[in-house]
C-alpha positions as CSV (number, residue, x, y, z in Angstrom):
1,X,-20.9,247.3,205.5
2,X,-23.7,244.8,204.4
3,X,-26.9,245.3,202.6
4,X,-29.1,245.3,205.7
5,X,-27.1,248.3,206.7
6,X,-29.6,250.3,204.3
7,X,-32.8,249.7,206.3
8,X,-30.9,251.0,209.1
9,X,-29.5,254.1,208.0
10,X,-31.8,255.6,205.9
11,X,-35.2,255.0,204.2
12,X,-35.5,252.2,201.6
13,X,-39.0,253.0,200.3
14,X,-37.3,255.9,199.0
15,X,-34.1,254.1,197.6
16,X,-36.7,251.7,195.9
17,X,-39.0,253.9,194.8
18,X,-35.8,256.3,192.8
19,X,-34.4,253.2,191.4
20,X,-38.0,252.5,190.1
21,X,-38.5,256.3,188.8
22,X,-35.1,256.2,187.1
23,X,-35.7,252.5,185.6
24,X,-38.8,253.5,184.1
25,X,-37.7,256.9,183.2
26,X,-33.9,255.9,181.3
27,X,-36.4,253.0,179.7
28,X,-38.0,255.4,178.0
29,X,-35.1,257.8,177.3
30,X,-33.4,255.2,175.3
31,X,-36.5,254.0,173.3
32,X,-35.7,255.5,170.1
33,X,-32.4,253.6,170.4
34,X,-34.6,250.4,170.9
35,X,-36.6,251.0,168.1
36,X,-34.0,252.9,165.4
37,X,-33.6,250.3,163.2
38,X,-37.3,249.4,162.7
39,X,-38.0,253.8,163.0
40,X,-35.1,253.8,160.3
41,X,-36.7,251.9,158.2
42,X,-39.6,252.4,158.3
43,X,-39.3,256.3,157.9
44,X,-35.9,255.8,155.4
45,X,-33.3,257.4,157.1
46,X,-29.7,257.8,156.6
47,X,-27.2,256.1,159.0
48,X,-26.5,260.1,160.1
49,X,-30.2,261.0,160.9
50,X,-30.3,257.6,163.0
51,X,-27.7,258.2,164.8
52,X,-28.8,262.0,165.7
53,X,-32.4,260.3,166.3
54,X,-31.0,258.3,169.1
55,X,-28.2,260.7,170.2
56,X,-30.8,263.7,170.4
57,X,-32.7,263.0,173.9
58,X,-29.0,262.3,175.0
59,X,-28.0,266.1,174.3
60,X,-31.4,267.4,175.5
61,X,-31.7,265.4,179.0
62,X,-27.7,267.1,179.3
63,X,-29.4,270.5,179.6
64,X,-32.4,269.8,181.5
65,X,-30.3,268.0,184.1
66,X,-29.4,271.2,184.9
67,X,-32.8,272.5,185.5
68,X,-33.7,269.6,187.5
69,X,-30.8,270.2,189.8
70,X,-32.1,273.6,190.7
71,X,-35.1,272.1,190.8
72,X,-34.2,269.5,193.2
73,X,-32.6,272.2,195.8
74,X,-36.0,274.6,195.6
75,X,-38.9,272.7,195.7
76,X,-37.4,269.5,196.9
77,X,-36.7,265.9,195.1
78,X,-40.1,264.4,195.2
79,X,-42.0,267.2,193.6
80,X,-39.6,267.6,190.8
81,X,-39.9,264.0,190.3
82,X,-43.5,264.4,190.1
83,X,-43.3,267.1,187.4
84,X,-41.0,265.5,185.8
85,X,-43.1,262.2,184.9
86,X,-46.0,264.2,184.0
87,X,-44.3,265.7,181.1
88,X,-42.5,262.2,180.1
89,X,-46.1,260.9,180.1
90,X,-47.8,263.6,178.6
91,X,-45.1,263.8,175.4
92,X,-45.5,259.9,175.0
93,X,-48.9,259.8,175.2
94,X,-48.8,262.5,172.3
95,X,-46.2,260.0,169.9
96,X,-48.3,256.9,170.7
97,X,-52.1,258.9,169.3
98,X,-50.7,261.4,167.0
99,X,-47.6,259.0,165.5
100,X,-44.0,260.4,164.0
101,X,-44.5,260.6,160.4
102,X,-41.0,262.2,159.7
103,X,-37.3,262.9,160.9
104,X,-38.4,266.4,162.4
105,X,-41.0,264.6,164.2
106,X,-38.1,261.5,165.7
107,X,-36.1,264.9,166.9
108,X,-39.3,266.7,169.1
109,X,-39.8,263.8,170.9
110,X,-36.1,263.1,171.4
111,X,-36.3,266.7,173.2
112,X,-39.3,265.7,175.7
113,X,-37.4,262.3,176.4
114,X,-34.6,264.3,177.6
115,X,-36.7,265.0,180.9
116,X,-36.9,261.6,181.5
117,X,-33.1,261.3,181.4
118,X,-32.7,264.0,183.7
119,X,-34.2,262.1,186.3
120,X,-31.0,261.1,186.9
121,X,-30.5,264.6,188.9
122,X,-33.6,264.0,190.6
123,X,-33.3,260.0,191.9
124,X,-29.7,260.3,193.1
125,X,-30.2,263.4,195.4
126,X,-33.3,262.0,196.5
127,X,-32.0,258.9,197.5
128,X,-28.5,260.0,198.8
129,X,-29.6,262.6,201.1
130,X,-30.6,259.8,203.3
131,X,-27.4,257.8,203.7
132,X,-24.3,258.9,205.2
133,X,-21.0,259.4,203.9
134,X,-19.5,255.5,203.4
135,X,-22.3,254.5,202.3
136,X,-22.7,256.7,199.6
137,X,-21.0,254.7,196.8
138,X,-23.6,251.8,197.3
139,X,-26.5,253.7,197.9
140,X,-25.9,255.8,195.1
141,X,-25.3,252.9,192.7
142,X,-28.0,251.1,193.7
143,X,-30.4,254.3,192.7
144,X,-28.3,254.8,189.6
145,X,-29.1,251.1,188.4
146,X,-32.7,252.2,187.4
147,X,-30.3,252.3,184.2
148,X,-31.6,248.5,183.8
149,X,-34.3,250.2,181.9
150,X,-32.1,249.9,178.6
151,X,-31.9,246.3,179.2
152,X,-35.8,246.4,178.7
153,X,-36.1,248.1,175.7
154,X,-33.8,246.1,173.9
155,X,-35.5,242.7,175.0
156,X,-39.2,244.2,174.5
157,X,-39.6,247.1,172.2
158,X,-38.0,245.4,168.9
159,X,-40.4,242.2,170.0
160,X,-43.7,244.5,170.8
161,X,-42.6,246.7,167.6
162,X,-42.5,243.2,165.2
163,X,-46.1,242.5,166.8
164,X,-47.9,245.9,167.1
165,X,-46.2,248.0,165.0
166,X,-43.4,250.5,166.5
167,X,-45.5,253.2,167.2
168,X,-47.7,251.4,169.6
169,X,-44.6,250.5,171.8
170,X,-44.6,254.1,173.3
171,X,-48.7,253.0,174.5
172,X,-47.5,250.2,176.2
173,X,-44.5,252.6,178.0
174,X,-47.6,254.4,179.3
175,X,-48.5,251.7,181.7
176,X,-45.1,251.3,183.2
177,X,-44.7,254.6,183.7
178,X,-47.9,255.1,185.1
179,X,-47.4,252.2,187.9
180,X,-44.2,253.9,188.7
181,X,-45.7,257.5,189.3
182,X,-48.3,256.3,191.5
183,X,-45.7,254.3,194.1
184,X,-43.2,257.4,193.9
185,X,-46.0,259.5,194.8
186,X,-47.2,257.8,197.5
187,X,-43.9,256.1,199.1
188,X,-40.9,258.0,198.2
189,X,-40.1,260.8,200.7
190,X,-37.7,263.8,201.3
191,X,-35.0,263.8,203.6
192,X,-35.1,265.9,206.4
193,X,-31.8,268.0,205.7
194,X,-31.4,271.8,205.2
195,X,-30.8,272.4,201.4
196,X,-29.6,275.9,200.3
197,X,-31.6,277.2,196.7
198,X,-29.5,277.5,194.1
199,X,-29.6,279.4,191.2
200,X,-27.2,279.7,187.4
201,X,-25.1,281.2,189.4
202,X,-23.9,278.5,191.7
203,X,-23.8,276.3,188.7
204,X,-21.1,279.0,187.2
205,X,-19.6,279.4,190.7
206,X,-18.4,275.4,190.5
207,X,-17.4,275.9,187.5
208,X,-14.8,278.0,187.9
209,X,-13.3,275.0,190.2
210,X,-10.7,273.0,188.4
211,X,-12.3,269.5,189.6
212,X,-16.0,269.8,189.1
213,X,-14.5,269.9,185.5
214,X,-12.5,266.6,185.5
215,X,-15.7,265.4,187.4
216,X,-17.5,266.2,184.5
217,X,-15.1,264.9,182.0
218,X,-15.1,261.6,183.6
219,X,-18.7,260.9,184.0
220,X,-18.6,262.5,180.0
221,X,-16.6,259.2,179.5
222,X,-18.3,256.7,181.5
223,X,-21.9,257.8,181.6
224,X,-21.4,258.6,177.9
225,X,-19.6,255.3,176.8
226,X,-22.6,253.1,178.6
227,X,-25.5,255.3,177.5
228,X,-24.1,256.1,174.2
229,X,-23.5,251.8,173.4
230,X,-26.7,251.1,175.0
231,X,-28.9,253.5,172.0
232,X,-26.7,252.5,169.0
233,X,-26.2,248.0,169.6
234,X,-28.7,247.8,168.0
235,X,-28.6,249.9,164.8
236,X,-25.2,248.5,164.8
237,X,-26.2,244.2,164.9
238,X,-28.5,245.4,162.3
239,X,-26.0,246.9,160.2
240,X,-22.8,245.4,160.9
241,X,-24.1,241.6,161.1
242,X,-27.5,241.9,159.0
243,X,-29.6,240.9,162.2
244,X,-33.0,241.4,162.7
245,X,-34.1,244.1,165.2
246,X,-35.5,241.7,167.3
247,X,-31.9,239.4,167.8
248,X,-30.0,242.3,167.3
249,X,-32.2,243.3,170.8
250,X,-30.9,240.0,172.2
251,X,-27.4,241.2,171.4
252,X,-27.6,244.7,172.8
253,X,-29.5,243.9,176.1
254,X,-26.6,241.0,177.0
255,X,-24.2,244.0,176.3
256,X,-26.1,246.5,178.3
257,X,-27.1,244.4,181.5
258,X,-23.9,244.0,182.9
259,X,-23.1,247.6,182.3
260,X,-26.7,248.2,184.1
261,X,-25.9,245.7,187.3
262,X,-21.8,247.3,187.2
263,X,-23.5,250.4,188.6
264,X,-23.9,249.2,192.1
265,X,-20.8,246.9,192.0
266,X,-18.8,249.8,190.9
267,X,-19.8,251.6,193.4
268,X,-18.7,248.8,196.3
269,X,-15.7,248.3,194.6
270,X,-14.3,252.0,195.1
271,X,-16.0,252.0,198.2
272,X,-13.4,249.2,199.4
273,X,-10.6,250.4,196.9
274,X,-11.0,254.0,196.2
275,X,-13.1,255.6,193.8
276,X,-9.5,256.8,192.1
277,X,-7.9,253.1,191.4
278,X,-11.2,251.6,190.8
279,X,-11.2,254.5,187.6
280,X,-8.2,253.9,186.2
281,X,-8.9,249.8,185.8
282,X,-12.2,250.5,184.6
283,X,-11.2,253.2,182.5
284,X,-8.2,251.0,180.5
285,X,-10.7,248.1,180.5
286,X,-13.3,249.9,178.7
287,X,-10.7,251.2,176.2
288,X,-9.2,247.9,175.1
289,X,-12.7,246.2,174.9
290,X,-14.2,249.3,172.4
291,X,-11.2,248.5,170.4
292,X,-11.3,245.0,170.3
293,X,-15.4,245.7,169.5
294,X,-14.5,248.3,166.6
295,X,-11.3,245.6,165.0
296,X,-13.2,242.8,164.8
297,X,-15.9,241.2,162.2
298,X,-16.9,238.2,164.3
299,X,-20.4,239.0,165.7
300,X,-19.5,236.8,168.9
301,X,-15.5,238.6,169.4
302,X,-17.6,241.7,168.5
303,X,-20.3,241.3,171.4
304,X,-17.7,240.5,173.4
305,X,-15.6,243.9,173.3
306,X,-19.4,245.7,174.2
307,X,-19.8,244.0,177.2
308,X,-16.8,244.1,178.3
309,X,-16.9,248.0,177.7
310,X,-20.3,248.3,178.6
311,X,-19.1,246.5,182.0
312,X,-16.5,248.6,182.5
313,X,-18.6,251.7,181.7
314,X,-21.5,250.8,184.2
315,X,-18.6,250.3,187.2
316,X,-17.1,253.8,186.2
317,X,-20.0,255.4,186.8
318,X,-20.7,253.5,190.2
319,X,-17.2,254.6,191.0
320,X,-17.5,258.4,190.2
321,X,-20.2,258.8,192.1
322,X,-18.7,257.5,195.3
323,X,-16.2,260.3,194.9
324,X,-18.6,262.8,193.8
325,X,-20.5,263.2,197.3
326,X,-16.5,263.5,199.3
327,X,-15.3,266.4,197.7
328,X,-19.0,268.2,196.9
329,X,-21.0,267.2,200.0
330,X,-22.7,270.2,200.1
331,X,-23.4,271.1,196.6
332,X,-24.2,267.7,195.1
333,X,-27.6,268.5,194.1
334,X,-25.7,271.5,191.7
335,X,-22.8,268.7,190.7
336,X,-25.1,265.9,190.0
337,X,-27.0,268.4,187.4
338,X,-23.7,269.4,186.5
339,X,-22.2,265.8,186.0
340,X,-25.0,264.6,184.6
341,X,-24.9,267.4,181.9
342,X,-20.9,265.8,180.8
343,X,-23.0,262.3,180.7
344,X,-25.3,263.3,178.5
345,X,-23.2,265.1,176.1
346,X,-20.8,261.9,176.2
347,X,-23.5,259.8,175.2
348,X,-25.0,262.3,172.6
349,X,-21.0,262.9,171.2
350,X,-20.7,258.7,170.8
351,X,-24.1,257.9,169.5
352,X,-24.2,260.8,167.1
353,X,-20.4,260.1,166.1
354,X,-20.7,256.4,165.1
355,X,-24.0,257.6,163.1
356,X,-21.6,260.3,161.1
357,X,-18.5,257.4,160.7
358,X,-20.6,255.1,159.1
359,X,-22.5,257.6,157.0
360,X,-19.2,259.2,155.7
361,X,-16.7,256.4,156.2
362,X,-18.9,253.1,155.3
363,X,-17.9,252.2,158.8
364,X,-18.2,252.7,162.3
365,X,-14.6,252.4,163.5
366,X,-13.7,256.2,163.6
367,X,-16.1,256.9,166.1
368,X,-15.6,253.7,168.5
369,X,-11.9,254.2,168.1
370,X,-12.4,257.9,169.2
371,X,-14.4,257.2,172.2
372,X,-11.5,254.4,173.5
373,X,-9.5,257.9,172.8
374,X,-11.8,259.3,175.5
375,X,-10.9,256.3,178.2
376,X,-7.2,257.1,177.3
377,X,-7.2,260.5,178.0
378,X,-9.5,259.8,181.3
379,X,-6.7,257.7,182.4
380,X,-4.2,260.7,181.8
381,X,-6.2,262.7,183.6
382,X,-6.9,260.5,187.0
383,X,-2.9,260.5,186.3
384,X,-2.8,264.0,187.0
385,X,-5.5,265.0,189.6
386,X,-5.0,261.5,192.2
387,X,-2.1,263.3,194.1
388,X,-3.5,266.2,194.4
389,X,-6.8,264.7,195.3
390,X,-5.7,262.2,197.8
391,X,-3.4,264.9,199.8
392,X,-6.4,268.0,199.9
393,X,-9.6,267.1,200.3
394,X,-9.6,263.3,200.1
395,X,-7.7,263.5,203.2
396,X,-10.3,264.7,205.2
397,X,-13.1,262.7,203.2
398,X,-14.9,260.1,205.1
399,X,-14.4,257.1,202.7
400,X,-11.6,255.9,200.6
401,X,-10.7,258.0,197.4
């Protein structure tokens, strides 16, 4: 399969246009990451309340991930994507004229960014319905790589924050975010395939199977482990290594790029491979870099272990979602939600965590050490289901598992 293969088989304008949407909308999701150390300061917060400042749109775009699966399956992809914006826009246009004068204040609009990262439910679907089956791993990492967004807070927002002050960086999201909502209206499209409503009860009806939950667990581990390093580099650079926000920025978005970019090459990789082998290197990857990241107190052996995690994190999820659409073709708008969901609770459980470690430990090795726990038992786990998998339904499944 080449890359010219997309403009045959499905409808790039669309493909674009969700990658744009989901660049624009996890750019915005992370920005309290981007900007916690100068919001930190600025406002005096503990290392705990920073790390539950940046983990908080994490657990909130979990839940609404949900909605916007449901969403996706009644009034189609493009109009939830519509809403969706609207609501980003309208909460940062609030932050940027009214300001956040306190924690409490960090925490609401932690809760309206989640709807940006549930876009993730939305831009997949959108874009996946149009593609078929072996092409799905590509296609759906090339969507998912809107995650590049992170990359652009932590080059820009410390920078415009230093400038402007850090208040005034959620105006300037506006205009991004308002380019971006004009092309998705006007070129992205629906696919013309028969999607059945769904309701809560579907969501609990998958739930009940024993592999939507290890498909949550793993994108828990990989979504979380990319998202989760991507909000706290750099309140960590800051801390750790006494940098200032703005080349403790530099640091985080070399980390986070590759992990951003592994998205789509993750998803080649287990097209070729398997989805299931492709795991279980990234998985053991990602576990020995976080503890090579959390031993070490040379900034440059340090930066190393994040990108190789973050790396390994981004491929993960590339890989996940080429097995995601084999075995739950017809209910991936529901599992998307519902993966998604594990995601964002992975990255809420590792931001918040490293915020608790070093507020009651003086250190943030607990918590990295307990998410390469994570990428351990993942590995246990792809162990346990691969035989099983590859004799049912990968059997029958289109593309290699």
């Amino acid at each position: 399969m080449k890359f010219s293969d997309l403009k045959r088989s499905g409808h790039w304008p669309t493909l674009l246009t969700a990658f744009l949407y989901f660049d624009v909308s996890f750019m915005v999701w992370t920005i309290l990451g981007a900007l916690g150390a100068q919001i930190g300061s600025s406002l005096g917060l503990t290392p705990q309340q920073k790390g539950l400042m940046v983990a908080v749109p994490y657990l909130s775009g979990a839940f609404i991930r949900l909605v916007l699966g449901m969403l996706v399956d009644r009034i189609g992809a493009k109009n939830t994507g519509l809403l969706a914006q609207v609501v980003v826009i309208a909460g940062m246009s609030v932050a940027w004229m009214v300001g956040l004068h306190q924690f409490s204040h960090t925490l609401m609009l932690g809760g309206v960014l989640g709807v940006a990262g549930a876009s993730f439910a939305v831009a997949l679907p959108q874009a996946g319905r149009w593609y078929p089956p072996n092409m799905q791993g590509l296609v759906l990492g090339l969507a998912g790589a809107g995650n590049v967004g992170v990359v652009i807070d932590a080059m820009l927002a410390p920078r415009l924050a230093a400038a402007y002050g850090w208040n005034a960086v959620f105006g300037f999201a506006l205009i991004p975010l308002l380019l971006v909502l004009v092309a998705y209206s006007v070129w992205s499209k629906e696919a013309e395939v028969k999607v059945r409503k769904k309701t809560p009860r579907d969501y609990l009806k998958l739930l009940r199977e024993k592999d939507a939950h290890w498909f949550c667990f793993f994108y828990t581990v990989s979504f979380g482990g990319f998202s989760g390093l991507a909000a706290s580099l750099i309140i960590y650079f800051t801390s750790e290594f006494h940098l200032s926000p703005v080349n403790a920025g530099s640091w985080a978005a070399v980390c986070t790029l590759v992990g951003a970019l592994g998205r789509p090459v993750g998803g080649a990789i287990a097209d070729r491979l398997g989805g299931i082998r492709a795991l279980d290197v990234f998985f053991a990857v990602a576990a020995v870099a976080l503890v090579l990241a959390a031993s070490s107190s040379s900034l440059y052996v340090c930066a190393l272990g994040f990108f190789l995690a973050s790396a390994a994190f981004g491929m993960a999820n590339g890989s996940v979602f080429q097995l995601l659409p084999q075995r739950f073709a017809k209910d991936i708008g529901v599992m998307t939600g519902l993966v998604g969901c594990g995601g964002g609770l992975g990255g809420f459980l590792l931001a918040s965590s490293l915020g608790y470690s070093k507020g009651l430990t003086g250190s943030y090795l607990a918590g990295l050490l307990a998410f390469a726990s994570l990428c351990v038992l993942a590995l246990v786990g792809l162990t346990l289901v691969k035989l099983r998998w590859r004799s049912t339904w990968g059997a029958l499944a289109e593309a290699r598992i």
